[in-house]
TORDREN-129228 format. One line per field, with one value per residue (C-alpha): x, y, z. Coordinates in steps of 0.25 Angstrom, whole numbers. Layout:
% residues N
c1: [X:...]
c2: [Y:...]
c3: [Z:...]
//
This chain:
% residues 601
c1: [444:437:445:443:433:441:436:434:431:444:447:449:442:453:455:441:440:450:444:432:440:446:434:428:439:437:423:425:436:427:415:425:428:414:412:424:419:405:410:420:405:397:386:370:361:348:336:329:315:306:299:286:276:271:257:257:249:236:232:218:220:228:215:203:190:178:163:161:150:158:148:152:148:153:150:142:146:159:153:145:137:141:140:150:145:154:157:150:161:154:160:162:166:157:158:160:172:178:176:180:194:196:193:203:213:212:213:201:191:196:188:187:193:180:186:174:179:191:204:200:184:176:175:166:168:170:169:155:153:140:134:121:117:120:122:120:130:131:125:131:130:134:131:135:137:144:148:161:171:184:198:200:211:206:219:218:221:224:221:230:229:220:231:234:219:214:228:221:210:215:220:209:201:211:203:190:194:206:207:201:188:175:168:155:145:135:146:140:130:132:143:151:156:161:176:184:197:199:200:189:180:179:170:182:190:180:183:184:178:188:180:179:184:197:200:194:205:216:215:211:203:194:185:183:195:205:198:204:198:189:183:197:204:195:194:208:207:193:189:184:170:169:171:168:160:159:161:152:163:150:140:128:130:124:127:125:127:114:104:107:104:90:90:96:96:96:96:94:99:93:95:84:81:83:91:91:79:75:70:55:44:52:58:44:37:25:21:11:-2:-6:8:12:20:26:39:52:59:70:65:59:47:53:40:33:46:46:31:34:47:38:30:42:43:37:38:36:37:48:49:44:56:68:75:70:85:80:95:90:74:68:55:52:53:48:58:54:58:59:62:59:60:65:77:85:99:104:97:108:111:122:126:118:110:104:92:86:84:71:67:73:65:56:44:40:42:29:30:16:20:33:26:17:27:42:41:53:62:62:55:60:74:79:94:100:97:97:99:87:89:77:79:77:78:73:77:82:81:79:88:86:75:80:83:69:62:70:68:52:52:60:50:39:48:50:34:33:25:17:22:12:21:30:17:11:26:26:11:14:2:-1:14:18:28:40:39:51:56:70:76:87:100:109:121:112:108:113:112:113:113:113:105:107:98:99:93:79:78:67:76:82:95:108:114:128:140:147:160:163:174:180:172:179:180:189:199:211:207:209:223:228:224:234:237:231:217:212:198:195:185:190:206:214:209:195:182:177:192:188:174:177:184:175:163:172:175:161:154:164:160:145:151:155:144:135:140:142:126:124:133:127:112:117:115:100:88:74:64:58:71:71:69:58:54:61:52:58:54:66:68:76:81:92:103:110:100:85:82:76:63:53:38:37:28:24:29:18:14:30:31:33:45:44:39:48:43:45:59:65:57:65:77:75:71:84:94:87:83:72:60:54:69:74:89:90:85:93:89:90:105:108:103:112:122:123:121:132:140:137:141:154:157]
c2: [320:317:317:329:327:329:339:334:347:350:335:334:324:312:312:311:300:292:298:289:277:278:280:267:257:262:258:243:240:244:235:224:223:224:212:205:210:203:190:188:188:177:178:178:167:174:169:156:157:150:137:139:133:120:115:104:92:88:74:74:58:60:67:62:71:74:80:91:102:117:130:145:158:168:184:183:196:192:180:175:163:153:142:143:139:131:139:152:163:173:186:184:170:162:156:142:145:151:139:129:136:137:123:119:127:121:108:104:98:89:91:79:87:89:89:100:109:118:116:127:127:123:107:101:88:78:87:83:98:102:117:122:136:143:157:168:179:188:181:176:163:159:147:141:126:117:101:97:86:91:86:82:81:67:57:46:34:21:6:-5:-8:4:13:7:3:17:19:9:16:29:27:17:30:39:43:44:55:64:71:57:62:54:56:52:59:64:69:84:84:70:68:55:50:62:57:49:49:60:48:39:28:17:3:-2:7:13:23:19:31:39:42:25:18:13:26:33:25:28:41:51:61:73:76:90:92:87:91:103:114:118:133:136:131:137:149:153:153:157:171:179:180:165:157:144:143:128:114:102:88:78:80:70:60:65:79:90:104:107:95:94:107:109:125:134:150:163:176:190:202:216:231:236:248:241:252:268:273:290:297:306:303:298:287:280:271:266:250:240:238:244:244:256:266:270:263:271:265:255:250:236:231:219:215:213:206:198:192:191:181:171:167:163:153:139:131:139:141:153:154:168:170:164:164:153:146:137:130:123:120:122:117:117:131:127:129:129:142:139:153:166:180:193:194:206:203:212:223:231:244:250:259:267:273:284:274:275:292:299:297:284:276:263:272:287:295:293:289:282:276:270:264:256:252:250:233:231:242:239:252:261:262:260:264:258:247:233:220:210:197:189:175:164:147:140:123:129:141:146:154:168:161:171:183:183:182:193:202:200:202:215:221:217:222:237:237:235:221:215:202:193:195:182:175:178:174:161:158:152:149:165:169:157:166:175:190:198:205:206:198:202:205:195:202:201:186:178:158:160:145:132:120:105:100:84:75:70:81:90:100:111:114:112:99:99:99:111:114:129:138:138:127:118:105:113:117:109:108:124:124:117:130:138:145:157:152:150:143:148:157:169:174:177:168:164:165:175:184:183:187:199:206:203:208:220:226:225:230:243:245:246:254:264:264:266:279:284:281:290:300:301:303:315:318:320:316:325:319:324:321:312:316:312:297:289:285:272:261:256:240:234:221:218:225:239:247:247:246:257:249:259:258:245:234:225:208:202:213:211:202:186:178:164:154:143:133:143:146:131:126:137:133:118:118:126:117:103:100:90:99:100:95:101:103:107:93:83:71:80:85:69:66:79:73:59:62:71:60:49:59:62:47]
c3: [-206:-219:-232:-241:-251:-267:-275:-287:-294:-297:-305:-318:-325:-326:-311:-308:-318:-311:-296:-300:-304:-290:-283:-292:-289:-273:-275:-280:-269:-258:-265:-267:-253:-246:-256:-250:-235:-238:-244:-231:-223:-220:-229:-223:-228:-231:-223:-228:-234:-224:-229:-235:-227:-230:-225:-219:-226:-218:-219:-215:-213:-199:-193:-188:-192:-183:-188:-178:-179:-179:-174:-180:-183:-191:-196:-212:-214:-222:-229:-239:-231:-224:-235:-245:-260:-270:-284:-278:-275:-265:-262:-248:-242:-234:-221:-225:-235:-223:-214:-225:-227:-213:-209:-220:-215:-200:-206:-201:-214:-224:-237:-247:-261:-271:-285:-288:-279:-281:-272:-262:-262:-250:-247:-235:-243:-234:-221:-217:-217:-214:-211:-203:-207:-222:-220:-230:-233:-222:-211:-198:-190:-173:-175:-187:-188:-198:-196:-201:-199:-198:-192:-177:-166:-163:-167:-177:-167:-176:-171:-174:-189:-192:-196:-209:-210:-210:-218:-229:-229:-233:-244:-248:-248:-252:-264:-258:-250:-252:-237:-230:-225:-227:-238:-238:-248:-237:-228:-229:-221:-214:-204:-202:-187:-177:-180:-189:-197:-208:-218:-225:-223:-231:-232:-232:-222:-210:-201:-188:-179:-170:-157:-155:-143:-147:-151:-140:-131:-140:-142:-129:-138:-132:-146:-140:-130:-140:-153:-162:-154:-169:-165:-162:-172:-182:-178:-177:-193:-196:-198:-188:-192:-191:-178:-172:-161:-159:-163:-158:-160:-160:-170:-171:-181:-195:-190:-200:-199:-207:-206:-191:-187:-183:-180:-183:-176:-184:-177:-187:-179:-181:-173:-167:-174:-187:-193:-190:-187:-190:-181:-182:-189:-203:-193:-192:-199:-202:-196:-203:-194:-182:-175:-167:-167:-178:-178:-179:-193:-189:-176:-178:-172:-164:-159:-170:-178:-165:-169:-185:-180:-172:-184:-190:-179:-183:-195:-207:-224:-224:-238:-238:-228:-238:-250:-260:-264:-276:-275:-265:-268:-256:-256:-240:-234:-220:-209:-195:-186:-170:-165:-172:-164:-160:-151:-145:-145:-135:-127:-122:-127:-137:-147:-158:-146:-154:-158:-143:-146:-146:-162:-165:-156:-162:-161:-164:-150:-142:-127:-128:-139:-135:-121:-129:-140:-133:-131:-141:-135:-119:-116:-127:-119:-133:-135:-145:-155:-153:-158:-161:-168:-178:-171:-177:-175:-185:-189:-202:-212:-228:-234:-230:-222:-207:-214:-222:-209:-202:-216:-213:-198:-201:-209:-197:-188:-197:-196:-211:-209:-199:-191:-198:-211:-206:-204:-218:-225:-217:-224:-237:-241:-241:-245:-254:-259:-253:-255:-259:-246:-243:-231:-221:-224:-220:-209:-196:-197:-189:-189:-175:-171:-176:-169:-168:-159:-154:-165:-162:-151:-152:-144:-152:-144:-150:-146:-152:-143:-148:-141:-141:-140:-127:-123:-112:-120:-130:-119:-123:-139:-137:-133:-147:-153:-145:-131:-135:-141:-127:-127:-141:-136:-127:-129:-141:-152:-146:-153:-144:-145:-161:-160:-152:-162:-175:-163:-158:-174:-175:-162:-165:-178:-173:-160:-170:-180:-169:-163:-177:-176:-165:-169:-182:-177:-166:-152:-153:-164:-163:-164:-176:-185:-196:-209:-217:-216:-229:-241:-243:-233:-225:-223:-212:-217:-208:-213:-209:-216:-221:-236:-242:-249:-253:-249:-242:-247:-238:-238:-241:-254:-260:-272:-271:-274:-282:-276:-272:-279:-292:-287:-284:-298:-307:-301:-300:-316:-318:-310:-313:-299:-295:-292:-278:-271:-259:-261:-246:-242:-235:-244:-259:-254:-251:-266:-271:-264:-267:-284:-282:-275:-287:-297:-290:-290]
//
C-alpha cells in the first residue's frame, strides 16, 4: 500500500519549518551517495579527436614527366571562354581555370612559381602547355585539344654513378627551378623530348632521355598499357560538363597545340523553323527578288542558305565577317575555308509536332504551290522541327569570324537578302569596310574538331595517335583506377555513364517544354487565325527567340564600321606599339617573349 500523503494544512508554522529542514538534509544524503556510487565506477575516457589530416608532400623530383596531347569537350553554357585571362575577374569561370585546378589537384602538372602571379592564380609556366581553339563565352567544343607535359608512371631507373650525378645536379639548379621542371624561355609553344626526368637540364648536368636502350632493358615499361590511365583519372574530378575524350602519348617533335593545327571544324546548329511560326496570312512574309511563294515567317530557306555558304569556301578577306580586336593588330584578314554547307543533323522525327499542321507550314496553303516548292522538306511530310547545322572547316578563324557568317546566311535563309550578299562582303575592294549587322548568338556553336594532319602531307586527316576511352591499349592502365571504373567508358564512372545524365536532365526538360507547346497551341488551328501580321520586322540570329528590329534595312545600306587600319592605329598610338605589327605572329610573339625574358633577368 502507499503511505498516506500528510496534510499539511492543519501545521502550524514551526513545524512546517523544521518539515522543510528534514526533507533538505534527506536531499543532501541522497546526492552524497549517488556521488559516492559514481566515483566507485570505472570512469569513460571520452573519444579521441581524430588527427587532422596532413597532405602528404609531393616531390616532383621522384617522377618522370612526358609531353602528351590531351582531346576534350565540354558545355559553354556555364563558362566564360575557354581561355582564362590574368587580372581580369569574369562572372562565370572559364574552362581553362577549371582545367588548371584540376590538373593540380591530380598531381599531374608542376608549375615553376612566378613571383608576379599570386599564390593561387593560373600558372602553365613550365608546363610546355599549349591550346588549339579559344572559345568565347557560351560556346562549346567536342573536340578541344591542349598539349601539356605532365607527370608519368614510367620509374626513374638510375645507372651506376648517375644517382648522385643527377643528385648533384639538382641542387646545382635548385634556384633555377623551384618544382624541377625545365625551364626554357620558349617552352610555351615549343615542346622538349616526349619523356624525361621532372628536374632540370644543365651545360653542365644533361638529361639523359628515359625512353633510351639501357633504360628500355631495365625497366619493362608499356608508355600506354602502363601509363596513368589520364581520361579516367581526370574525369573522376572534373565537372560534369567537362570530359576527356582522349590523349595521344607521342607528339611530333616541336608539337604545338596551336601552331600544329592545321584545321580546325565549326558546326553552328539551328531548328528548322527558326522559331514559331503564326499561322494565316499575318504568318507570311514578303522575300527579296523573284522567289516564290510567300515564305511562312520562321521557316528558313535551306536552299538558298545552302548557296550563300559555298562562297565562303576558298581563300578569302573575312574582315566583313569578324570583330576587329586591335590588342592584337591584325593586319592579314585572309583565312582559307575548305568546307562551308548546310547539314541536317537528324531526320527522324520528334516532339513539338503541332509545326507539321495545316497553317504552320513553310509555305501559304496551295497544293500547286507546294509540288513545285517542297525540296527542302522531303515532300512536305513535315512533322516536327529539325536540326540543321552551318558547317564549316577552315585552317583557322577570326574572332566571331563563324558566328558572323552564320548571322549573314540567316538573314539569306529568312528571305531578307539574296545569297550574293556573301559574295559582295568577301569583295573588299567594293565593301572595304564591315557594316553594323549583329552576329549570332553564341549557345548553338559548336569547335567541332581539331586537325593535325602529318607535316609536309598535303592530306588533311588527323594523324595523331589518340588513345581513347575504352580503347584496348588502356585496358590494364584502367584497372589502377578502381574495380568499378570499368573501361572508363561504359559502367558506373564511365564517360558515356556521366554524359547520359547531363543528356537525359536536358532531353526531359525539352520533352516537357515541347508538350507544353502543343498543349498551349490546342487540338486544332484554322486556317484563317493568326492575328494581324507584326509591325516590327522579326530577326533570327541564333538564339530562342527573334529580335524585334523595326523596318528592316538591307546589309549592304546599314552604316560602316572603321576601317581596320583606323581602329589598330588608335590603338597602337595609345599603347606605344610599333605600327603595322602583327601581335598574332609567330615571330613578333618570340620578340615579346625574349624582351620579357631579358627584363626578367
Amino acid at each position: 500500500m502507499e503511505a498516506q500523503k500528510p496534510d499539511y494544512s492543519n501545521w502550524s508554522h514551526e513545524s512546517l519549518l523544521q518539515r522543510v529542514t528534514e526533507l533538505e538534509r534527506q536531499l543532501k544524503e541522497q546526492a552524497a551517495g549517488f556521488e559516492a556510487s559514481s566515483l566507485s565506477r570505472p570512469r569513460i575516457p571520452p573519444p579521441r579527436p581524430k588527427p587532422s589530416r596532413t597532405n602528404r608532400v609531393f616531390d616532383p623530383a621522384k617522377y618522370s614527366t612526358r609531353l602528351i596531347a590531351l582531346k576534350f569537350a565540354y558545355l559553354g553554357q556555364r563558362y566564360n571562354g575557354f581561355e582564362y585571362h590574368v587580372n581580369n575577374k569574369t562572372p562565370l569561370p572559364t574552362v581553362e581555370e577549371a582545367l588548371w585546378k584540376v590538373l593540380n589537384k591530380a598531381k599531374l602538372i608542376f608549375p615553376i612559381d612566378n613571383e608576379y602571379l599570386k599564390p593561387g592564380e593560373i600558372n602553365w609556366e613550365g608546363c610546355e602547355y599549349s591550346k588549339c581553339g579559344r572559345t568565347d563565352k557560351g560556346v562549346s567544343a567536342f573536340g578541344q585539344v591542349i598539349g601539356i607535359r605532365v607527370r608519368s608512371n614510367r620509374p626513374l631507373e638510375r645507372e651506376g654513378n648517375e644517382q648522385s650525378e643527377l643528385a648533384n645536379c639538382v641542387a646545382q639548379t635548385e634556384k633555377e627551378s623551384v618544382h624541377g621542371i625545365d625551364t626554357r624561355p620558349d617552352a610555351v609553344d615549343v615542346a622538349s623530348s616526349p619523356l624525361v626526368r621532372s628536374f632540370p637540364t644543365t651545360k653542365s648536368c644533361p638529361s639523359s632521355p628515359l625512353d633510351g636502350p639501357g633504360h628500355e632493358s631495365a625497366v619493362p615499361f608499356d608508355s600506354i598499357r602502363d601509363e596513368i590511365p589520364y581520361p579516367q583519372f581526370l574525369n573522376r574530378i572534373l565537372p560534369e560538363d567537362i570530359r576527356i575524350l582522349a590523349w595521344c602519348p607521342s607528339p611530333p617533335p616541336n608539337f604545338s597545340a596551336r601552331f600544329s593545327c592545321k584545321e580546325r571544324r565549326y558546326r553552328y546548329f539551328f531548328t528548322q523553323p527558326a522559331f514559331a511560326p503564326t499561322p494565316g496570312p499575318a504568318g507570311l512574309t514578303d522575300v527579296v527578288g523573284d522567289r516564290k511563294p510567300r515564305r511562312r515567317e520562321g521557316w528558313l530557306d535551306i536552299q538558298a542558305m545552302r548557296k550563300a555558304a559555298k562562297a565562303f569556301e576558298g581563300l578569302h578577306d573575312f574582315r566583313n565577317f569578324c570583330k576587329v580586336d586591335p590588342g592584337k593588330q591584325i593586319t592579314n584578314f585572309e583565312r582559307r575555308v575548305f568546307c562551308a554547307d548546310i547539314e541536317e543533323v537528324d531526320p527522324r522525327h520528334g516532339l513539338v509536332g503541332y509545326v507539321g499542321r495545316p497553317g504552320f507550314g513553310p509555305f501559304e496553303s496551295s497544293s500547286s504551290v507546294l509540288q513545285n516548292a517542297a525540296e527542302d522538306f522531303r515532300g512536305d511530310e513535315v512533322t516536327t522541327p529539325r536540326i540543321y547545322t552551318f558547317t564549316v572547316h577552315g585552317s583557322a578563324f577570326l574572332w566571331h569570324q563563324v558566328r558572323c557568317m552564320a548571322a549573314i546566311l540567316f538573314l539569306i535563309g529568312q528571305g531578307l537578302e539574296s545569297p550574293s550578299l556573301v559574295s559582295a562582303l568577301l569583295d573588299i575592294k567594293a565593301n572595304p569596310t564591315r557594316p553594323m549587322y549583329e552576329m549570332a548568338t553564341d549557345a548553338p556553336l559548336v569547335l567541332w574538331d581539331c586537325i593535325f594532319p602529318r607535316e609536309g602531307s598535303e592530306c588533311r586527316d588527323d594523324a595523331l595517335d589518340w588513345i581513347y576511352v575504352g580503347d584496348d591499349r588502356m585496358a590494364e592502365s584502367g584497372k589502377a583506377i578502381g574495380s568499378t571504373a570499368g573501361d572508363g567508358k561504359f559502367g558506373t564512372g564511365g564517360v558515356v555513364d556521366d554524359m547520359w545524365k547531363v543528356w537525359r536532365k536536358r532531353k526531359i526538360d525539352e520533352v516537357l517544354a515541347g508538350m507544353l507547346l502543343d498543349v498551349a497551341v490546342g487540338p486544332s488551328v484554322e486556317e484563317g487565325s493568326g492575328g494581324v501580321r507584326p509591325r516590327s520586322q522579326r530577326i533570327f540570329d541564333g538564339s530562342n527567340s527573334p529580335a524585334m528590329k523595326g523596318s528592316y534595312v538591307p546589309v549592304l545600306e546599314k552604316m560602316r564600321m572603321e576601317s581596320v587600319e583606323v581602329v589598330n592605329a588608335r590603338y597602337a598610338a595609345k599603347k606605344g606599339l610599333p605600327a603595322g605589327e602583327d601581335l598574332e605572329a609567330p615571330a613578333f610573339r618570340q620578340v615579346v617573349l625574349n624582351r620579357d625574358d631579358e627584363f626578367n633577368k
